[in-house]
PDB file of N, CA, C and O in Angstrom, chain B, residues numbered from 101:
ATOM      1  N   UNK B 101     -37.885  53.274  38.852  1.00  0.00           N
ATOM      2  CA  UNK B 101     -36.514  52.906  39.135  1.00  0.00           C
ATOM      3  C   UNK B 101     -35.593  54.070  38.775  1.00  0.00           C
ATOM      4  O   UNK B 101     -36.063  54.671  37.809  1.00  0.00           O
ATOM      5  N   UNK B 102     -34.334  54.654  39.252  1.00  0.00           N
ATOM      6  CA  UNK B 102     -33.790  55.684  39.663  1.00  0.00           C
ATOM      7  C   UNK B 102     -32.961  55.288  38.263  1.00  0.00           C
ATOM      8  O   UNK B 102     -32.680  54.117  38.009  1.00  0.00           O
ATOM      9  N   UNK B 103     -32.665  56.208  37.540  1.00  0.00           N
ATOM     10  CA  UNK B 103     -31.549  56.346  36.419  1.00  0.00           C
ATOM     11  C   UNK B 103     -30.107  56.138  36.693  1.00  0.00           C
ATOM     12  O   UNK B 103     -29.571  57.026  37.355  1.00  0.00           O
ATOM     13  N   UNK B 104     -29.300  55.039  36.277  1.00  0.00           N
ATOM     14  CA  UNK B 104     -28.142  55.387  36.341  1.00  0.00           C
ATOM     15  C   UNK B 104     -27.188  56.571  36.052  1.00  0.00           C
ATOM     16  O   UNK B 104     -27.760  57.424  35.374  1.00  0.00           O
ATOM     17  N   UNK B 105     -26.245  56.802  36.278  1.00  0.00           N
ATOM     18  CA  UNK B 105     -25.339  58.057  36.149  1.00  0.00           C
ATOM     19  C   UNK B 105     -25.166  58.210  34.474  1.00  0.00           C
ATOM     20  O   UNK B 105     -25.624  59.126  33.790  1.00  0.00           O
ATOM     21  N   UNK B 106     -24.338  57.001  33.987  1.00  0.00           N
ATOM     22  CA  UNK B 106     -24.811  56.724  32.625  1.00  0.00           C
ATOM     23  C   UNK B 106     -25.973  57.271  31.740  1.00  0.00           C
ATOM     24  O   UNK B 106     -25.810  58.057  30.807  1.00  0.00           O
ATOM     25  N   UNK B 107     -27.245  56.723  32.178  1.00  0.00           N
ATOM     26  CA  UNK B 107     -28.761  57.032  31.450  1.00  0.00           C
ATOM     27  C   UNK B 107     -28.601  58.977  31.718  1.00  0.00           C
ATOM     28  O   UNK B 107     -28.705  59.666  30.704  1.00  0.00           O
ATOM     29  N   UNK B 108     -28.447  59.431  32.587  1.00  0.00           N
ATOM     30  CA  UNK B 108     -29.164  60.960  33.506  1.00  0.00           C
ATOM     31  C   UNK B 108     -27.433  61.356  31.908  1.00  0.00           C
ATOM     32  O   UNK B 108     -27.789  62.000  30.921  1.00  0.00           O
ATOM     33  N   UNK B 109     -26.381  61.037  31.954  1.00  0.00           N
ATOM     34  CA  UNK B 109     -25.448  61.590  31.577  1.00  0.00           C
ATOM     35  C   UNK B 109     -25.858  61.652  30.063  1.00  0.00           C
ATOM     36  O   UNK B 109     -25.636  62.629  29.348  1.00  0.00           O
ATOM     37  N   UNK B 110     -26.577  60.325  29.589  1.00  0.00           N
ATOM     38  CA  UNK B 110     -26.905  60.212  27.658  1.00  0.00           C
ATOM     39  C   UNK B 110     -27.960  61.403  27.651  1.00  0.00           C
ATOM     40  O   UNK B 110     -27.768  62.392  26.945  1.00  0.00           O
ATOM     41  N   UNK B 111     -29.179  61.260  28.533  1.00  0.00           N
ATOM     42  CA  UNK B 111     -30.510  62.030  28.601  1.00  0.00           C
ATOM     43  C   UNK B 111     -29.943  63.663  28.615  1.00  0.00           C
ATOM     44  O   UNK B 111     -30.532  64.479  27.905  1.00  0.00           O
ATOM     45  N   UNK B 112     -29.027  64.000  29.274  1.00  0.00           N
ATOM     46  CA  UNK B 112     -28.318  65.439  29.365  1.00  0.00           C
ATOM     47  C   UNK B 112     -27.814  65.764  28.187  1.00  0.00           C
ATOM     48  O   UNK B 112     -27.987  66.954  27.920  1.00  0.00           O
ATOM     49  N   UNK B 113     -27.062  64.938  27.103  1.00  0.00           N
ATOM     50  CA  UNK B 113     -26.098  64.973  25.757  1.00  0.00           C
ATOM     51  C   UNK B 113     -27.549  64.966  25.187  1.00  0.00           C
ATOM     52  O   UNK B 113     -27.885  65.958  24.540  1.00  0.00           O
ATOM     53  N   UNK B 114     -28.133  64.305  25.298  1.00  0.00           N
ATOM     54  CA  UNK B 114     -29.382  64.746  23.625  1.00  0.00           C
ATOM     55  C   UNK B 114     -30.236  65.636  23.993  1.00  0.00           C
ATOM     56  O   UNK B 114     -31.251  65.603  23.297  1.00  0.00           O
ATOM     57  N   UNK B 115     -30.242  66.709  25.102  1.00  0.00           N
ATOM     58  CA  UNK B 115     -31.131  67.476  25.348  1.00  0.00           C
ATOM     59  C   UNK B 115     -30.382  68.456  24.621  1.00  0.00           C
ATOM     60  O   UNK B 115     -31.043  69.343  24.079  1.00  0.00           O
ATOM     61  N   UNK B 116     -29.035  68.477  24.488  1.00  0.00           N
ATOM     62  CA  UNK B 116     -27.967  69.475  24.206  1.00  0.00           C
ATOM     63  C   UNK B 116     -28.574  69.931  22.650  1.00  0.00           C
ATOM     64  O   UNK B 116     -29.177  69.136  21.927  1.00  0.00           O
ATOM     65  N   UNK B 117     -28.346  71.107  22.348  1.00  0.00           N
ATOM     66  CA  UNK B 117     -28.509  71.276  20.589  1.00  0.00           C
ATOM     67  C   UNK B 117     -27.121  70.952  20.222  1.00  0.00           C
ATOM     68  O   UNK B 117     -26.006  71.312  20.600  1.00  0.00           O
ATOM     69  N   UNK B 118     -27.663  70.028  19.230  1.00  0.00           N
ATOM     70  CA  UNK B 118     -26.573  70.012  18.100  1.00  0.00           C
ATOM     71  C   UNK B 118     -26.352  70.514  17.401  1.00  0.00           C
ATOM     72  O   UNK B 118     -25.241  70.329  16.903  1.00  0.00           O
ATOM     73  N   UNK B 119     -27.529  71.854  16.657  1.00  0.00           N
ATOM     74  CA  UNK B 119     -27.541  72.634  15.747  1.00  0.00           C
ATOM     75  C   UNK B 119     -26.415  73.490  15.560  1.00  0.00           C
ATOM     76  O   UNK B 119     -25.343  72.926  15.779  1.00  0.00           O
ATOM     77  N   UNK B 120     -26.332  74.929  15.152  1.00  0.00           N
ATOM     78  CA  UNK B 120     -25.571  75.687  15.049  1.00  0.00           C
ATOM     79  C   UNK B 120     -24.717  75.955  16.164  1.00  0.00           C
ATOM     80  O   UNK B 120     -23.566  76.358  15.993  1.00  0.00           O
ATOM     81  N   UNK B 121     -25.407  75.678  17.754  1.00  0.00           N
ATOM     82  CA  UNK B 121     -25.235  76.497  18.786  1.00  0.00           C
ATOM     83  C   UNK B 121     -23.733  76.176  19.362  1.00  0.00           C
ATOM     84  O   UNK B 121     -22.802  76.879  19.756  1.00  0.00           O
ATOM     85  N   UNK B 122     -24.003  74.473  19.187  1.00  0.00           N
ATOM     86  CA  UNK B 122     -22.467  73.898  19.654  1.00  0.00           C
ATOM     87  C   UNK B 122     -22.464  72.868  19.845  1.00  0.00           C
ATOM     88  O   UNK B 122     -23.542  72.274  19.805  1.00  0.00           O
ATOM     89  N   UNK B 123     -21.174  72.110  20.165  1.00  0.00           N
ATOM     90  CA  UNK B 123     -20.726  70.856  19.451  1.00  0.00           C
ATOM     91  C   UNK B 123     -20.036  70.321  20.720  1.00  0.00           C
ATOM     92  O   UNK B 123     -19.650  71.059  21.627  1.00  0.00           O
ATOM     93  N   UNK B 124     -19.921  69.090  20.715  1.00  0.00           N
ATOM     94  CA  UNK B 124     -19.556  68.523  21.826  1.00  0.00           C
ATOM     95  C   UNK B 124     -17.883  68.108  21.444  1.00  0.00           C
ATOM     96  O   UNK B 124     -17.581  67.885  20.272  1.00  0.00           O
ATOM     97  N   UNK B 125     -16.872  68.035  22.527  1.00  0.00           N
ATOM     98  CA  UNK B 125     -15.720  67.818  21.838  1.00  0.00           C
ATOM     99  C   UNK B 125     -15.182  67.106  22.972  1.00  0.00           C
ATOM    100  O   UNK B 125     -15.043  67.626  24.079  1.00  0.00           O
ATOM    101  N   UNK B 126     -14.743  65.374  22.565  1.00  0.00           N
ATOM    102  CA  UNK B 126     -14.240  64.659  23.793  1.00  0.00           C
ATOM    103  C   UNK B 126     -13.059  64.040  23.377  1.00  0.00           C
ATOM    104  O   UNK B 126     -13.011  63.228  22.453  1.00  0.00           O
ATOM    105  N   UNK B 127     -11.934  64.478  24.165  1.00  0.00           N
ATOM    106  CA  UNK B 127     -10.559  64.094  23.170  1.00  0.00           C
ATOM    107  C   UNK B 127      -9.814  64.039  24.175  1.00  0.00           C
ATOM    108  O   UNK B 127     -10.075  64.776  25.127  1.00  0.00           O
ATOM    109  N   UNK B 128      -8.445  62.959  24.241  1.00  0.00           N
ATOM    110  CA  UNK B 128      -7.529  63.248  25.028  1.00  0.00           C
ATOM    111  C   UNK B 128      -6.133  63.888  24.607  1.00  0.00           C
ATOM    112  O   UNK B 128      -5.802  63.686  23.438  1.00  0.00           O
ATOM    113  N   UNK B 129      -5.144  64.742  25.524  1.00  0.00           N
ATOM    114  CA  UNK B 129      -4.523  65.675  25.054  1.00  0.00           C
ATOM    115  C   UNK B 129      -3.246  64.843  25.718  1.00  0.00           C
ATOM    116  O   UNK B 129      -3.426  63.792  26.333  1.00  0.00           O
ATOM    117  N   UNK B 130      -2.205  65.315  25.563  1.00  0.00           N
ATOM    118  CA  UNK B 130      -0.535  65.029  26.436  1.00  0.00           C
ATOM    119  C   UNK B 130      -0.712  65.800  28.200  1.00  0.00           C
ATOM    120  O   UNK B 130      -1.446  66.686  28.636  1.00  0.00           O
ATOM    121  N   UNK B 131      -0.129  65.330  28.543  1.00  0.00           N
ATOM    122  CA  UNK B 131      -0.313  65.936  29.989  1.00  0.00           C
ATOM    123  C   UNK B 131       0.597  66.993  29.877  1.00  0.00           C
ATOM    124  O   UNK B 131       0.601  67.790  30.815  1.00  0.00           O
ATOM    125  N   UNK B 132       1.260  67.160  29.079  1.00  0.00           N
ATOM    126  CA  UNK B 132       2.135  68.229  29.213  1.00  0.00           C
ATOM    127  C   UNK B 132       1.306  69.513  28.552  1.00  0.00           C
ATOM    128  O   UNK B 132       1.459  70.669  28.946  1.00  0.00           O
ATOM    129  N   UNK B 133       0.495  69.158  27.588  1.00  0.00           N
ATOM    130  CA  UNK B 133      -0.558  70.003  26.829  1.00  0.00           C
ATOM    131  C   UNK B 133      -1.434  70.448  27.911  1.00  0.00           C
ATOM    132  O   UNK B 133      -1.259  71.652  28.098  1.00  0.00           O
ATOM    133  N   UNK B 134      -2.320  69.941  28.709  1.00  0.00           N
ATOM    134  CA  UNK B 134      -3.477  69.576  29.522  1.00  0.00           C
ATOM    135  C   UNK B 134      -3.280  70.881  30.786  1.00  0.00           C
ATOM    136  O   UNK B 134      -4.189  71.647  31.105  1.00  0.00           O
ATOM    137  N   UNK B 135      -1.590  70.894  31.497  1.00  0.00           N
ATOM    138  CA  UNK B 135      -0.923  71.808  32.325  1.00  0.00           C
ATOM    139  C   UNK B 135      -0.474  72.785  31.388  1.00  0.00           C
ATOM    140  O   UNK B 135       0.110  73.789  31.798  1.00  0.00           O
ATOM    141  N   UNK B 136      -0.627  72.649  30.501  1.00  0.00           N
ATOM    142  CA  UNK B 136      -0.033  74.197  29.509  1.00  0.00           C
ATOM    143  C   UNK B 136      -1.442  74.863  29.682  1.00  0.00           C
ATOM    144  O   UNK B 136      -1.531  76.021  30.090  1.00  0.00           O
ATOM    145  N   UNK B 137      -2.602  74.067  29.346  1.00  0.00           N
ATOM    146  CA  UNK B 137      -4.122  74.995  29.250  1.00  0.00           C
ATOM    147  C   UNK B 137      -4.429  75.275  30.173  1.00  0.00           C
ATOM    148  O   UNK B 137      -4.898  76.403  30.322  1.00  0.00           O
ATOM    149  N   UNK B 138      -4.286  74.127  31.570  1.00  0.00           N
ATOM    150  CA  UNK B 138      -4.370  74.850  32.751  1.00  0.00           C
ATOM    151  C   UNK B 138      -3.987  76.427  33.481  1.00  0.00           C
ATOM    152  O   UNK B 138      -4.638  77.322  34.022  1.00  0.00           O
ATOM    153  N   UNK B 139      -2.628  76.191  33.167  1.00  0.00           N
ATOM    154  CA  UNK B 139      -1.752  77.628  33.233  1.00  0.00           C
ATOM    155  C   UNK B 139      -2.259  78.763  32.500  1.00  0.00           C
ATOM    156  O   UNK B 139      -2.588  79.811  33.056  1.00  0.00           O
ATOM    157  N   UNK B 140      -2.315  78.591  31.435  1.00  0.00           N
ATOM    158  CA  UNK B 140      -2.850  79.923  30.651  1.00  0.00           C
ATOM    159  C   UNK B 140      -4.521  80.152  31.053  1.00  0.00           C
ATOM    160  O   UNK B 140      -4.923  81.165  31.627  1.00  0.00           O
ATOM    161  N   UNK B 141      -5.139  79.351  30.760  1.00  0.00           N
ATOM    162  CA  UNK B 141      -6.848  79.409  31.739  1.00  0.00           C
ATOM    163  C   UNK B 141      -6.496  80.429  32.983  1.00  0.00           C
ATOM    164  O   UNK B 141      -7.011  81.461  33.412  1.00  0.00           O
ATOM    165  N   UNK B 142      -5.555  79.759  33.285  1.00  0.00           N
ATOM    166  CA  UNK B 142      -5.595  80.515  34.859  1.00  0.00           C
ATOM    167  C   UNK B 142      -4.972  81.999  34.994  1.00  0.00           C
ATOM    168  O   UNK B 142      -5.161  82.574  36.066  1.00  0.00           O
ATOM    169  N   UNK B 143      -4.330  82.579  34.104  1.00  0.00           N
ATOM    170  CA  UNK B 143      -3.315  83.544  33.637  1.00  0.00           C
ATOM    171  C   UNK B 143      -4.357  84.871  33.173  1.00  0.00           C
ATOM    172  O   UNK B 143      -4.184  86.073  33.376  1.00  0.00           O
ATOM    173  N   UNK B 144      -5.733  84.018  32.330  1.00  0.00           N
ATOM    174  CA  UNK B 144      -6.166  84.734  31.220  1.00  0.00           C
ATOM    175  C   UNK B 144      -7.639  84.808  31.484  1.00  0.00           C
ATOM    176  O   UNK B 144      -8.571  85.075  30.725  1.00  0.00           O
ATOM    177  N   UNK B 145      -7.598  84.404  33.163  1.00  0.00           N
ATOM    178  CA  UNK B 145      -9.039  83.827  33.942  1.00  0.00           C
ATOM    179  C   UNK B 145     -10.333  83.829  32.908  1.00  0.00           C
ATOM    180  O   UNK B 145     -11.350  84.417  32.541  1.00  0.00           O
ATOM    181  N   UNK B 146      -9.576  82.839  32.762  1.00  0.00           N
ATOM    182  CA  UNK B 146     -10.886  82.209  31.518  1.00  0.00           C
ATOM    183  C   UNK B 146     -11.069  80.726  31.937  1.00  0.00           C
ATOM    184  O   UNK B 146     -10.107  80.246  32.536  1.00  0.00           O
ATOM    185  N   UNK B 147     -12.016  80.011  31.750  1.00  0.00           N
ATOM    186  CA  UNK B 147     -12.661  78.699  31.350  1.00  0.00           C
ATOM    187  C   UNK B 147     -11.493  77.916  30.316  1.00  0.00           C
ATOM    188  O   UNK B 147     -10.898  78.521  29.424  1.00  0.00           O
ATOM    189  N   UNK B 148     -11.319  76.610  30.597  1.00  0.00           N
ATOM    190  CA  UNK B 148     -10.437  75.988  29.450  1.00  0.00           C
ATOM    191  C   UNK B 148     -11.452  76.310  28.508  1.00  0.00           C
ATOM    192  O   UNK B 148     -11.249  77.018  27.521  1.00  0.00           O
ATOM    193  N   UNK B 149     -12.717  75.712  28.852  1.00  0.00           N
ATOM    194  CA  UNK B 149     -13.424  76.036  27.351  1.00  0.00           C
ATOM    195  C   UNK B 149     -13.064  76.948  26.610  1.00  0.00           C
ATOM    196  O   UNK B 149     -12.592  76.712  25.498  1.00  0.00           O
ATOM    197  N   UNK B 150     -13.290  78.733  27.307  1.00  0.00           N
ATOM    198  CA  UNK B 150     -13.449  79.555  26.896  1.00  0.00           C
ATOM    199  C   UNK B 150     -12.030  80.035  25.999  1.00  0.00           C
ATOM    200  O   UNK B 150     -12.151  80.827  25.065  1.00  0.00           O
ATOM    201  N   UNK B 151     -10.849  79.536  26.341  1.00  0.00           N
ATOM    202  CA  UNK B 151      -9.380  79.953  26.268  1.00  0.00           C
ATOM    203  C   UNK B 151      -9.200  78.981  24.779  1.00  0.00           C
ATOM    204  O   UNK B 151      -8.931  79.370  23.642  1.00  0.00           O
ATOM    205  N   UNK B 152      -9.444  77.696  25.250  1.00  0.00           N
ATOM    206  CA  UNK B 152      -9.441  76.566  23.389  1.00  0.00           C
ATOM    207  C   UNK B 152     -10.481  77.835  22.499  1.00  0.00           C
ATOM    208  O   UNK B 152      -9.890  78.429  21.598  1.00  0.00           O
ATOM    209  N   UNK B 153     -11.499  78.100  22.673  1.00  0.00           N
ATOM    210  CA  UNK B 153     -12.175  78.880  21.448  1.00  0.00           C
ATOM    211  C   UNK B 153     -12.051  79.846  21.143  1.00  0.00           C
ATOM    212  O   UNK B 153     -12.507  80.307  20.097  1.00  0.00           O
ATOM    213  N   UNK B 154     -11.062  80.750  22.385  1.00  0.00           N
ATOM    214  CA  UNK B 154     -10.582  81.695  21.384  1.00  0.00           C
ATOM    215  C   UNK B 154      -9.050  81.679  21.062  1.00  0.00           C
ATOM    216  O   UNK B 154      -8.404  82.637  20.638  1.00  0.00           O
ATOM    217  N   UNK B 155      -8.566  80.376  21.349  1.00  0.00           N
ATOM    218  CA  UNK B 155      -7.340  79.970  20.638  1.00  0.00           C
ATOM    219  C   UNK B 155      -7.440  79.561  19.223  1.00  0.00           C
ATOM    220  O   UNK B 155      -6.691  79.922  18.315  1.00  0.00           O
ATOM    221  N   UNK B 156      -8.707  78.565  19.122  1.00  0.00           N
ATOM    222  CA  UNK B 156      -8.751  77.955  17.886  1.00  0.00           C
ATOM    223  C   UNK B 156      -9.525  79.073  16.770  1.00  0.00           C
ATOM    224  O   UNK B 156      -9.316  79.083  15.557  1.00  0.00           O
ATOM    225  N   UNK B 157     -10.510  80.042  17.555  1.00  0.00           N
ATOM    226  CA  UNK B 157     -10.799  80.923  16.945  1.00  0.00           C
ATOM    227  C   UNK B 157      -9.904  81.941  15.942  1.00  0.00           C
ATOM    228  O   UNK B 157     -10.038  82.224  14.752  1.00  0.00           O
ATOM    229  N   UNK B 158      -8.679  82.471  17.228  1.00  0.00           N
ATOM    230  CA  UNK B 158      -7.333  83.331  16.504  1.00  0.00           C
ATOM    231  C   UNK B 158      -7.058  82.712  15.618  1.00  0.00           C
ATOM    232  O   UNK B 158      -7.342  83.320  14.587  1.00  0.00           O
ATOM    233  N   UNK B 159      -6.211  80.838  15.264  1.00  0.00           N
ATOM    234  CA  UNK B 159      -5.832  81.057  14.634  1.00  0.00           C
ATOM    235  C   UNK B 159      -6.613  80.272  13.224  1.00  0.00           C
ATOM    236  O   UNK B 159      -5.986  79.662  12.357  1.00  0.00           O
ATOM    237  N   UNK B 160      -7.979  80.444  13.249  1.00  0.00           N
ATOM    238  CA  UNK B 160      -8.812  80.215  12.140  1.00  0.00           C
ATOM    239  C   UNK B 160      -8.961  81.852  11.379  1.00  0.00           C
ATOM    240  O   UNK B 160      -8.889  82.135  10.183  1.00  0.00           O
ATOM    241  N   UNK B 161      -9.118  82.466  12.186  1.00  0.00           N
ATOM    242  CA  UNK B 161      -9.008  83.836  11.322  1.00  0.00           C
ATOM    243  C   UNK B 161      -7.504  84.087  10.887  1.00  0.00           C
ATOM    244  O   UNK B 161      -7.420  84.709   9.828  1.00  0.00           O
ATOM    245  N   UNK B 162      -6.056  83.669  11.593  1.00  0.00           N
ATOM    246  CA  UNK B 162      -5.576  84.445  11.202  1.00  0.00           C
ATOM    247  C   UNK B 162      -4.965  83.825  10.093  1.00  0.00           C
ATOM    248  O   UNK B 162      -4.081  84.444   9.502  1.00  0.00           O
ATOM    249  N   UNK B 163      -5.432  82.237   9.566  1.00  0.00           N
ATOM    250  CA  UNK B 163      -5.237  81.471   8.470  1.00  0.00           C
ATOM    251  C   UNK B 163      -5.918  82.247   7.428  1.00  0.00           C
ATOM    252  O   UNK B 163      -5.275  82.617   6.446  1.00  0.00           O
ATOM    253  N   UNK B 164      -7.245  82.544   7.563  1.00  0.00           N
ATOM    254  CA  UNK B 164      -8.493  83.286   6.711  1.00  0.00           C
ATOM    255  C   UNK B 164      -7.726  84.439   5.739  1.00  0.00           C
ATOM    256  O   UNK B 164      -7.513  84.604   4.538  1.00  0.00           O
ATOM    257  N   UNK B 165      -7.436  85.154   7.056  1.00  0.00           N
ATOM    258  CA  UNK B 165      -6.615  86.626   6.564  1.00  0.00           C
ATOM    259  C   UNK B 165      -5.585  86.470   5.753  1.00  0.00           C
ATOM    260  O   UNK B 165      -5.244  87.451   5.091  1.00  0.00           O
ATOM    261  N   UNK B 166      -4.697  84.946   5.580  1.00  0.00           N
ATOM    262  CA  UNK B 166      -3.855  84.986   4.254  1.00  0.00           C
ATOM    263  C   UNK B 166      -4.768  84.529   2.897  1.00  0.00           C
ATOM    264  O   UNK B 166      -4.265  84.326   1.793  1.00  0.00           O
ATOM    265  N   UNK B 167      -6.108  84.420   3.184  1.00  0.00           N
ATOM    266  CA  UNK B 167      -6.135  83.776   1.835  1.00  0.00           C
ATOM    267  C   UNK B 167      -7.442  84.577   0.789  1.00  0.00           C
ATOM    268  O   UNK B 167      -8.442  85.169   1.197  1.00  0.00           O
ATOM    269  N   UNK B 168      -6.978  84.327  -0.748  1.00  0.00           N
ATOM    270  CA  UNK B 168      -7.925  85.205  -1.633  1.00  0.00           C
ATOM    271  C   UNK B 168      -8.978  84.468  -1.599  1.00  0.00           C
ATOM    272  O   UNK B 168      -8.848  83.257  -1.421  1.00  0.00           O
ATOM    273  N   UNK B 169     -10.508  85.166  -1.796  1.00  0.00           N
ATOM    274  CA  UNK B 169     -11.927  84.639  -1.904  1.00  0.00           C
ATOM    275  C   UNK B 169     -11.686  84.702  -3.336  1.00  0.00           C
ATOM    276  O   UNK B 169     -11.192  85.562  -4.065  1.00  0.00           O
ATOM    277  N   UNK B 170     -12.209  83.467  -3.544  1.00  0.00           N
ATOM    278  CA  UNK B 170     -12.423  83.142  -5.319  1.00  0.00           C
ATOM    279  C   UNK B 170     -11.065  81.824  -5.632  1.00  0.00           C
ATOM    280  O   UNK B 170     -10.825  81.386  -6.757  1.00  0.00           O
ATOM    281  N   UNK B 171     -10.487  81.481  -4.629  1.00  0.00           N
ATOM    282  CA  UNK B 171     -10.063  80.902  -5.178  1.00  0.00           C
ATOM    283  C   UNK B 171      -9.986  79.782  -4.944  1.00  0.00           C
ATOM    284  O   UNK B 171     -10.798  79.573  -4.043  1.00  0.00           O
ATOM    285  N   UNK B 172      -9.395  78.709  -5.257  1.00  0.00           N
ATOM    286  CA  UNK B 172      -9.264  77.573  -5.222  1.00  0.00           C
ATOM    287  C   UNK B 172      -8.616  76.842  -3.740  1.00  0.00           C
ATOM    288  O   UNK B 172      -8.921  75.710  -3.366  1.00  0.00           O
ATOM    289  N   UNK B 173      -7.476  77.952  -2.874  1.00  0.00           N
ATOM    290  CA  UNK B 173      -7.139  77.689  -1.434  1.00  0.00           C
ATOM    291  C   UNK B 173      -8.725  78.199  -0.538  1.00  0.00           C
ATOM    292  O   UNK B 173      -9.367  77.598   0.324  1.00  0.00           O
ATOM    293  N   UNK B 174      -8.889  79.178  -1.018  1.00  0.00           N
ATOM    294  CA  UNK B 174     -10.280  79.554   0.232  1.00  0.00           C
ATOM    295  C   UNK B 174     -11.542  78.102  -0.058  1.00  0.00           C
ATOM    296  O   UNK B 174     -12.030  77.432   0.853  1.00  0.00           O
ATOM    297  N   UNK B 175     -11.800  77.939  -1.396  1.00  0.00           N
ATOM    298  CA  UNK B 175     -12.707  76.261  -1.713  1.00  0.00           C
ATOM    299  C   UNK B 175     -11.977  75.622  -0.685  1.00  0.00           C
ATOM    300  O   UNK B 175     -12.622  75.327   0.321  1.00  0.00           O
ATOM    301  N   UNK B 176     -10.695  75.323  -0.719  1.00  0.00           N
ATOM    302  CA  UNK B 176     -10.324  73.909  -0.199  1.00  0.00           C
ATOM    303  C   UNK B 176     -10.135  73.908   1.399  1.00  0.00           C
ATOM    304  O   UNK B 176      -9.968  72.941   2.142  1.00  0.00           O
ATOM    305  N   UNK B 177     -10.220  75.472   1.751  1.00  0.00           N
ATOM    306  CA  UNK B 177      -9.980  75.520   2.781  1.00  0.00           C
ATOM    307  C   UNK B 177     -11.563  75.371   4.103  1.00  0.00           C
ATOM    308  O   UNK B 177     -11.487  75.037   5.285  1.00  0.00           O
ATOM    309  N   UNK B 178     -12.638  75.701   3.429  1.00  0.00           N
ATOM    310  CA  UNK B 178     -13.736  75.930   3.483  1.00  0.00           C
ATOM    311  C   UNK B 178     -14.476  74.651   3.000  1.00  0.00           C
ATOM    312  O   UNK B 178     -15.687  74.581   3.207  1.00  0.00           O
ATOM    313  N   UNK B 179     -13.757  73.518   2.300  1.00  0.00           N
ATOM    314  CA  UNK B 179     -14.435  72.343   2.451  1.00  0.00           C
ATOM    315  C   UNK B 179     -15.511  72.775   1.000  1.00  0.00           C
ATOM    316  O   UNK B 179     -16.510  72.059   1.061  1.00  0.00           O
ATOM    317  N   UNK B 180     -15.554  73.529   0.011  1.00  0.00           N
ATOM    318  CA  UNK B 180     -16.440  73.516  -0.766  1.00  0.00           C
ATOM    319  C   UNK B 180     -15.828  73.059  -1.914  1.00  0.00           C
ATOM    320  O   UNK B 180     -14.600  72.995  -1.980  1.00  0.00           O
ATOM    321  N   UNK B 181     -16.708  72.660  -3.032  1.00  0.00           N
ATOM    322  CA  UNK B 181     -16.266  72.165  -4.026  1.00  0.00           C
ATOM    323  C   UNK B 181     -17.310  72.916  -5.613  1.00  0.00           C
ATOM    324  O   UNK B 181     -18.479  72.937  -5.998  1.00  0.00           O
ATOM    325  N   UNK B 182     -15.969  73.415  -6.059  1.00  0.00           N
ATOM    326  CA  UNK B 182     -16.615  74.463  -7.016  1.00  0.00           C
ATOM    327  C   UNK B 182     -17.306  73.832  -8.219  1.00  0.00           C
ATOM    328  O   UNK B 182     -17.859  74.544  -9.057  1.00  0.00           O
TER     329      UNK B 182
END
């Protein structure tokens, strides 16, 4: 019996690695947000994908770059607990 779209769509998500490689991300945005990524994707001929990761990328480093190692903001920022 032939797989629903459903079954072929779950069977595709767990073939995916979850490991290090990458992460699945399903969220809804403002439509006014949605035509902002469009535009710039298209500006910066990139992939929405590709344009969110190195948006969220910039500004994870450029948070990084204010802060001292050893201390108590880089722990909290980094989710560790000393």
């Amino acid at each position: 019996m032939p797989k629903t779209s459903a079954q072929r769509q779950a069977a595709y998500r767990s073939r995916r690695d979850h490991g290090e490689g990458e992460r699945r991300l399903n969220t809804w945005i403002s439509t006014s947000a949605y035509f902002a990524l469009e535009r710039l994707a298209r500006r910066h001929r990139l992939t929405r994908r590709a344009l969110i990761e190195r948006l969220v990328l910039a500004a994870d480093q450029d948070l990084i770059d204010t802060l001292d190692r050893d201390t108590p903001e880089w722990d909290h920022y980094f989710g560790v607990t000393p």
